[in-house]
N, C-alpha and C positions, 0 to 999 in steps of 0.2 A: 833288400833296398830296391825300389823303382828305380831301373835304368833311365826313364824319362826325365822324373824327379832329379835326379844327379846331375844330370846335362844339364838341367835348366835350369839347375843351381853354379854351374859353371860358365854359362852363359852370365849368368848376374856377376859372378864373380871378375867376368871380363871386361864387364860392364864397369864396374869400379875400378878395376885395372887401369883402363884406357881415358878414366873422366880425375885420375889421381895423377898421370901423367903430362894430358891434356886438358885442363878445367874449361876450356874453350868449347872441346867438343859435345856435341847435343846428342841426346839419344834418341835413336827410334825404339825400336821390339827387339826382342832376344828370345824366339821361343824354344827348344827342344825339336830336333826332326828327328825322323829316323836314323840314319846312321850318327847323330852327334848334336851339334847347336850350331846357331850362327847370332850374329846382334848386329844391326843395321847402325850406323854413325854417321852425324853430318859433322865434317870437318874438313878443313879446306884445304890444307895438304894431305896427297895421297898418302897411306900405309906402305912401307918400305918394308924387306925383310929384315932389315933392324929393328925398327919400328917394332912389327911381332915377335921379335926376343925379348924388345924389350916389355913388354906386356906380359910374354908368359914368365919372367922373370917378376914382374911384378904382382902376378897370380899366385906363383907359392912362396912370397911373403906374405901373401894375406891367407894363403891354407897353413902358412906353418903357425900364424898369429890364433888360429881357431876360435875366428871370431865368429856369433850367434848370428842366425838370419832372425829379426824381430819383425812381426807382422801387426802391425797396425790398419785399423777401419776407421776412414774418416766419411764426414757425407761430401755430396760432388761441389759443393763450393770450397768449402776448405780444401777438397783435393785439388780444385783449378788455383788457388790461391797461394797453393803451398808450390806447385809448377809453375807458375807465373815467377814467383821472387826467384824460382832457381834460375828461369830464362828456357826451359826446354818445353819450347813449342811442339814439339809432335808428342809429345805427353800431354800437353792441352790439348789437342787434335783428339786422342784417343776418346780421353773423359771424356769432349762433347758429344762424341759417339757415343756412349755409354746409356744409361735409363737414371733415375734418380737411387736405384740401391745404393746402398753404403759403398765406396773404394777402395780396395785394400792396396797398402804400400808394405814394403818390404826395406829391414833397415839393415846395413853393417856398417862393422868396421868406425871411421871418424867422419862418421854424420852421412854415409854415404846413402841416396833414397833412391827407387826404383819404383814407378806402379805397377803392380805386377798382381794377377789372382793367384799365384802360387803355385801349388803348393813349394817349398825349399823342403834341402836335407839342415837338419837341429843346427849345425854348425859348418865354416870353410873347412875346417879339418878334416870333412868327411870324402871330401875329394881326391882320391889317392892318384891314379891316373889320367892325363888328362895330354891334347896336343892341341895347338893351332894350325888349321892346314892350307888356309888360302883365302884370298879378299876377293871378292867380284862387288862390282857395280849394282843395284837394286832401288827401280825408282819408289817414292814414299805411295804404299797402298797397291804398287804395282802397277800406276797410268803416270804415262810416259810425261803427259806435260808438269807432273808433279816433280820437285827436286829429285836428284841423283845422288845416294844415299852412296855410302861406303860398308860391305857386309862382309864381315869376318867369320868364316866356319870353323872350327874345329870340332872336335869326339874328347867325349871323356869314357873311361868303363872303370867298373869297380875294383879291377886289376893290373898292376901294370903288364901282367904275360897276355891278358886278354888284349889291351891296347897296342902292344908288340904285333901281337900275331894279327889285326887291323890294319895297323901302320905297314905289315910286309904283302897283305893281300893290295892293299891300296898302289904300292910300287910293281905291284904283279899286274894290276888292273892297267894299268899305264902301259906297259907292255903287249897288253893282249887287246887294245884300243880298234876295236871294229871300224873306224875313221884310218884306223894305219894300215891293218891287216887287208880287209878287204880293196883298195887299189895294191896295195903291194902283193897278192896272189892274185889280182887280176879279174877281181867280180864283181865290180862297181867303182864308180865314181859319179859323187854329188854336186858337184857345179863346176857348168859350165858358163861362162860370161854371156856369153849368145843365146841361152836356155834360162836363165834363171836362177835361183837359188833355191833350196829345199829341193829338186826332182832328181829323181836317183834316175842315173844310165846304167843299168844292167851290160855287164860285158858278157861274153860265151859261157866261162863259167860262172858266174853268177845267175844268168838268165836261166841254164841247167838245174843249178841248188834249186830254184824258183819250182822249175818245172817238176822235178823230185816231189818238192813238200806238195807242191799242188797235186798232181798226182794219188799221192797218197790220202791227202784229205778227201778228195771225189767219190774213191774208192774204200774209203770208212764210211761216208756220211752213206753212199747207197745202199753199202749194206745195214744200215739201222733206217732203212724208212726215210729217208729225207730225197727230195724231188728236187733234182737242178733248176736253177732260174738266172736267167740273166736280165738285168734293167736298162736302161736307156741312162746316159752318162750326162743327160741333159735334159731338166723336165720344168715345167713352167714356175710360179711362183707362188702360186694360187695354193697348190698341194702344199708347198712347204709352209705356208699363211695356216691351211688347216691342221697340219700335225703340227704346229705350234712350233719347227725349228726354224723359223724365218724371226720369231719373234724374242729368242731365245739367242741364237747364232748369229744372228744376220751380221754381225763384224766377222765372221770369220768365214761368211760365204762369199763366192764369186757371182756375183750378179749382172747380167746385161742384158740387152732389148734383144728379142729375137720378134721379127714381124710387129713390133711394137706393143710387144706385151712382154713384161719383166721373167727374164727365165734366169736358173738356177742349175750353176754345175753343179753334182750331188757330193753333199758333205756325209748322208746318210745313206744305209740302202733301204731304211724301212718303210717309208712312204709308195717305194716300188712296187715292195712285196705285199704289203698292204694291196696296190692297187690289180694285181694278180689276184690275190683271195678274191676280190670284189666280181669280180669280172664274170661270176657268174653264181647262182643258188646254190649253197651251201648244206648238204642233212647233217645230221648229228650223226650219222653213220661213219660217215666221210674222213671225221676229225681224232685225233690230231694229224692238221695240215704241217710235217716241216717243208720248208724250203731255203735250199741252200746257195750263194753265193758269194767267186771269189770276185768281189766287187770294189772295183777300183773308186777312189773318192778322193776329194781335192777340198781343203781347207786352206783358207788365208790367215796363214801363222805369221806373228809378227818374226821380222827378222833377228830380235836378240833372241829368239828361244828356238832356233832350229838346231838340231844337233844332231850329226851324221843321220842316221838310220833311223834314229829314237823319234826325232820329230822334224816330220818335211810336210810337205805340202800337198802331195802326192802319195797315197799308198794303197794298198789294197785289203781289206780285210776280209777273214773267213766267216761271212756273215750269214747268220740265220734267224728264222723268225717261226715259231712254232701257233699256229691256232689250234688252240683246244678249250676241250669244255671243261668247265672251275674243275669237276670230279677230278676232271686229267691233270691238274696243275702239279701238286707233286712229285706222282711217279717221273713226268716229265723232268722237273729237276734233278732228280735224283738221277736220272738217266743220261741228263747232261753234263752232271758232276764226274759220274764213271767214266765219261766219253773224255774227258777233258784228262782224268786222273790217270786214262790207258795212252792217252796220246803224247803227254806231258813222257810219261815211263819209255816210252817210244824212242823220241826224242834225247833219252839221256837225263830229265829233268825228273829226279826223284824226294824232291823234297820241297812241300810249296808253305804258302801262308795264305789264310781265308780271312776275307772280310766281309759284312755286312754292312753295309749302306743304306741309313735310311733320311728320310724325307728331308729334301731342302727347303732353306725359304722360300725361294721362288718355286714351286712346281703348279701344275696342273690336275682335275680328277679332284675327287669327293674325297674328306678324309676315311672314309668306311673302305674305301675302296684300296688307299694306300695300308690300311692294316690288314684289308685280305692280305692284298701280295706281299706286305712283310712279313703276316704269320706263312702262310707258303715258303716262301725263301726259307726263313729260320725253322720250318717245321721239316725239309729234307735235310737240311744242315743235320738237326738235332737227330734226325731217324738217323743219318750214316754214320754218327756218331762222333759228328766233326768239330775241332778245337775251330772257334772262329773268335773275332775282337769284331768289337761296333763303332761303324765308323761315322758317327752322327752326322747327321746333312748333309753328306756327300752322294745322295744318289740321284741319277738320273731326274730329268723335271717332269718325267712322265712315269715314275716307279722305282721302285728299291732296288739294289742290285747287290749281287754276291762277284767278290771281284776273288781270282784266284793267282796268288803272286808265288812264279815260280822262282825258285832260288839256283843260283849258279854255285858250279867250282869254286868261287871266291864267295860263297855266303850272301853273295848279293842279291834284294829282291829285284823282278822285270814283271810288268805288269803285262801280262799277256791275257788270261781267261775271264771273260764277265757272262753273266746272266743275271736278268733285269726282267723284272715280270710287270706287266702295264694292262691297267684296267683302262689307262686315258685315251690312249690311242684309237682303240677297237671304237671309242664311243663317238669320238670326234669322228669317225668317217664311215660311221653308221654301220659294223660291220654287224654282221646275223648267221644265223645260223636255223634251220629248219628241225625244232628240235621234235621228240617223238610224238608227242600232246597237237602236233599241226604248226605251233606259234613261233614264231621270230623271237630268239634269245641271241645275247653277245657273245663270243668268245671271249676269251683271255688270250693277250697275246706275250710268249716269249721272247725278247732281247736277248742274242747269243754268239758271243764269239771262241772259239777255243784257243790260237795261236794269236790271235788279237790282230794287230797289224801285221802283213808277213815281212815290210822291214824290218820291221822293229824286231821280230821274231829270229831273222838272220841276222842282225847285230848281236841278239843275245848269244845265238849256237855258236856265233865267230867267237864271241868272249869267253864263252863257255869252255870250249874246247881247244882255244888259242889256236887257231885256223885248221887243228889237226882232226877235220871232219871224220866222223865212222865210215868204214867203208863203204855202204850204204847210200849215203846223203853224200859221199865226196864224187865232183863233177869230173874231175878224171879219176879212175878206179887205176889203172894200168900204164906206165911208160915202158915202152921195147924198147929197148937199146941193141942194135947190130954192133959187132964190134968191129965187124969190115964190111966192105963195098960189096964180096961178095954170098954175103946171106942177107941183104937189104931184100930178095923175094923170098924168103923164108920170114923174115920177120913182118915182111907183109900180108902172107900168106897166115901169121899167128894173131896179129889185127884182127884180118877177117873173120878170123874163126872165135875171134873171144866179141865182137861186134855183132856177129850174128847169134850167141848168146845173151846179145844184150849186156855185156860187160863194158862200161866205157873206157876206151884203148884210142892209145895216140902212140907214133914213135920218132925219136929224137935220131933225126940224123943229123944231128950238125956235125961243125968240124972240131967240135972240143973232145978233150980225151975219154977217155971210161969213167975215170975216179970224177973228170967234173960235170960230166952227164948224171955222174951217181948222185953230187950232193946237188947238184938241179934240183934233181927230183925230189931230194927231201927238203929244201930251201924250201919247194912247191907245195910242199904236205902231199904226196902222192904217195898210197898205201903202198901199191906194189910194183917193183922192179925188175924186169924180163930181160937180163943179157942172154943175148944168144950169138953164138960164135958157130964156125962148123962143125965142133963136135954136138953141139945140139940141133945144129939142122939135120944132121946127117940120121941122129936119134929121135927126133920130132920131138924136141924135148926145150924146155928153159931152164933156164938158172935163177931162180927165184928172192930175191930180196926184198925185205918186211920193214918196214917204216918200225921204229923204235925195236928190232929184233934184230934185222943182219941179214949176214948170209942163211940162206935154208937150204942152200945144193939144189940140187939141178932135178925136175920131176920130169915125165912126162906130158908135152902137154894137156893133153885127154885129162891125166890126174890135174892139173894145177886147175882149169878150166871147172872141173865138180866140186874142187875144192871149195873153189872163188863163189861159184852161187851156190852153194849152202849159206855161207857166209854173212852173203847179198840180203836172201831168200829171210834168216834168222834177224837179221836187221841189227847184227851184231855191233 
């Protein structure tokens, strides 16, 4: 059975729940999401958590009753006409959206109707597992001057062990909340009253994880061929007028006068790098041009939809743009796939989901040109042999894109890696290329991020790994703990020496005792633990303690030191 299908037959199912309780209330939509369903309601008193017992209470009455989903096709007047006598306006809203095809409606139960294109499971009885999990606010269409809807989520699965083991990652997830975790070990915080909302404050360790990943990205991207670049954080209005994101974005750009011409802080970085390629005669020799940037960008997100790390205003992406000639489009991807698949495995994330995206309504470029780059996309998909789903109309307005969603410890997808192949771009600002014949031809250009935004990238690794970073990626590697006053210069002297290894070491001289300097340190998520007393000054030696292991007894420090960057070195 389609897990989709099920959901959004328990969405309906909730749908008559809540209109058998309440005949007052109106419906908006109830579609099927990913992790489960929700159905929008206008009704004038809020949803109480009584209120949702009593609803799923009245859900498996109607699954135990196993009553038939009947589908019915009327044309669009008798379907406005049949929503008019019930009173549910935003089902008249729908229809007049609609084209003149037939309507289908959906029946149970005692007279209960929904308009709905379907498809349902044969009967409610098929619904075996199922939960309500929470109400939020959702205005109709999703613009703000439009009413304020009432929106119930729940999950259904075709089991109840499988809805078990959901319901216990969901109480896990709650726990491991990147909004809690990261102030509570001390590596960020997202608003401050005098700053704003949405920009993240990097603290010492947070700023370090940054510097880590970043790091590490510079030094993969150079070694496969890709050329540093940095853009200007502020660029007129004119360029974003030509790449068409002024006319696409412009609610969610910062615009203002600079010398009295409209300029633009960058919501993008491609129009930059675009204007690098330009900047000087191109051969076909030359190409494929990457160029890489960790380029900071600033969006005006509305204020209900920021949320910690995931969406601010402020972030930086691992942004690339590759020019190459059609021949090169392919391997290109495929090479960006790898890049993405090695980095991901890096990182800890060994298990992702693919999507292809193609063309939306609104986009720009020839449609001949939108079928190259989506047979390209889909034709490296197919050569690496990859399971992907199509995600109709959701790509980019200037080309299709392959979105790769990696999955956490708790099962859950994060949308971090895209590539996006654009025929529009190159044409709109005349890009060429000196190809071998003497004559001016276009490139192709790639759209490409691997970690996506690097917030959003460190909210995941926090969730992931429930703050307990690899040693690796963790901003303190080492606490010394002295255990008297006097080996505080031997434990400085074990700093130095694991610092100029490049190991990062700090040490806890307060005045609390051993045992609560020890669980400091793991409250901190700090791998590893160095008491040293006089018998290990005396020995040049540590006493070694391992985050989820214990005690490990006392090495040398020479040995704990080789140990440590192997370790580091392995990216364990």
């Amino acid at each position: 059975m389609d897990l989709a299908t099920l959901r959004h037959s328990c969405s309906h199912i909730m749908a008559q729940a809540v209109k058998e309780i309440w005949p007052e209330a109106k419906l908006g939509i109830g579609p099927s999401i990913e992790d489960g369903f929700y159905y929008d309601f206008d009704k004038k008193e809020p949803f109480t958590d009584e209120d949702i017992a009593k609803i799923e209470a009245k859900m498996r009455e109607m699954i135990a009753r196993n009553e038939p989903f009947v589908r019915e096709e009327l044309n669009k007047q008798a379907a406005l006409d049949l929503f008019a006598n019930m009173g549910e306006d935003y089902k008249i809203d729908l229809i007049k959206g609609l084209g003149d095809e037939s309507i289908s409606i959906y029946q149970t139960g005692k007279g209960f109707t929904d308009l709905c294109r379907g498809p349902h499971v044969g009967s409610t009885g098929e619904i075996k597992a199922f939960k309500l999990l929470s109400v939020a606010g959702a205005y109709w269409h999703g613009i703000e001057t439009n009413p304020m809807l009432q929106r119930i989520y729940g999950t259904c699965f075709l089991t109840q062990k499988e809805l078990d083991e959901y319901l216990k990652n969901l109480e896990e997830a709650k726990k491991r909340d990147h909004r809690k975790l990261g102030p509570a070990l001390g590596f960020f915080d997202i608003y401050h009253e005098e700053a704003g909302a949405g920009l993240v404050f990097y603290h010492p360790k947070g700023a370090m994880l940054r510097k880590i990943i970043e790091d590490y990205e510079k030094e993969q991207h150079l070694k496969r061929g890709y050329d540093l670049v940095i853009t200007p954080n502020i660029m007129q209005a004119e360029l974003w007028k030509t790449s068409g994101h002024y006319d696409y974005y412009k609610e969610n750009m910062y615009i203002f006068k600079v010398d009295d011409k409209e300029s633009v802080i960058k919501p993008m970085n491609c129009p930059g790098h675009i204007l690098i390629y330009k900047s000087k005669t191109r051969s076909y020799k030359a190409l494929p041009i990457r160029y890489f940037e960790l380029g900071t960008v600033y969006r005006h997100e509305k204020a209900g939809v920021l949320h910690g790390l995931l969406r601010v205003r402020g972030f930086t992406q691992d942004d690339a743009h590759i020019f190459c000639l059609p021949e090169q489009l392919e391997d290109e991807i495929k090479a960006i796939i790898d890049f993405v698949f090695e980095t991901m495995k890096v990182f800890g994330f060994n298990d992702v989901g693919i999507e292809l995206s193609t063309r939306p309504e609104k986009y720009i470029g020839s449609l001949e040109d939108w079928q190259r780059a989506t047979d390209a996309l889909e034709g490296a998909l197919k050569a690496k042999g990859l399971h992907y789903e199509i995600n109709e109309g959701d790509g980019a307005f200037y080309g299709p894109k392959i979105d790769i969603k990696l999955k956490d410890a708790l099962k859950r997808s994060w949308q971090c890696a895209t590539i996006q192949c654009d025929f529009a771009l190159p044409k709109r600002f005349n890009l060429a290329y000196i190809d071998s014949d003497g004559k001016e031809k276009q490139p192709v250009m790639l759209h490409r991020v691997l970690l996506g935004s690097l917030e959003r990238f460190i909210g995941a690794l926090l969730e992931h790994y429930n703050g307990e970073l690899p040693l690796w990626l963790s901003p303190e590697q080492v606490v010394i703990i002295p255990i008297k006053d006097t080996v505080s210069a031997y434990a400085a002297g074990v700093k130095k020496a694991l610092l100029d290894e490049g190991i990062r070491a700090l040490i806890d001289d307060s005045s609390e005792t051993l045992n609560k300097k020890i669980r400091n340190a793991e409250v901190s998520k700090i791998p590893y633990v160095l008491v040293v007393g006089e018998r290990e000054a005396a020995q040049e030696a540590v006493a070694v303690r391992k985050k989820g292991v214990g005690d490990k007894g006392a090495q040398p420090l020479a040995q704990f030191i080789k140990s440590i960057k192997q370790q580091i070195a392995q990216r364990q």
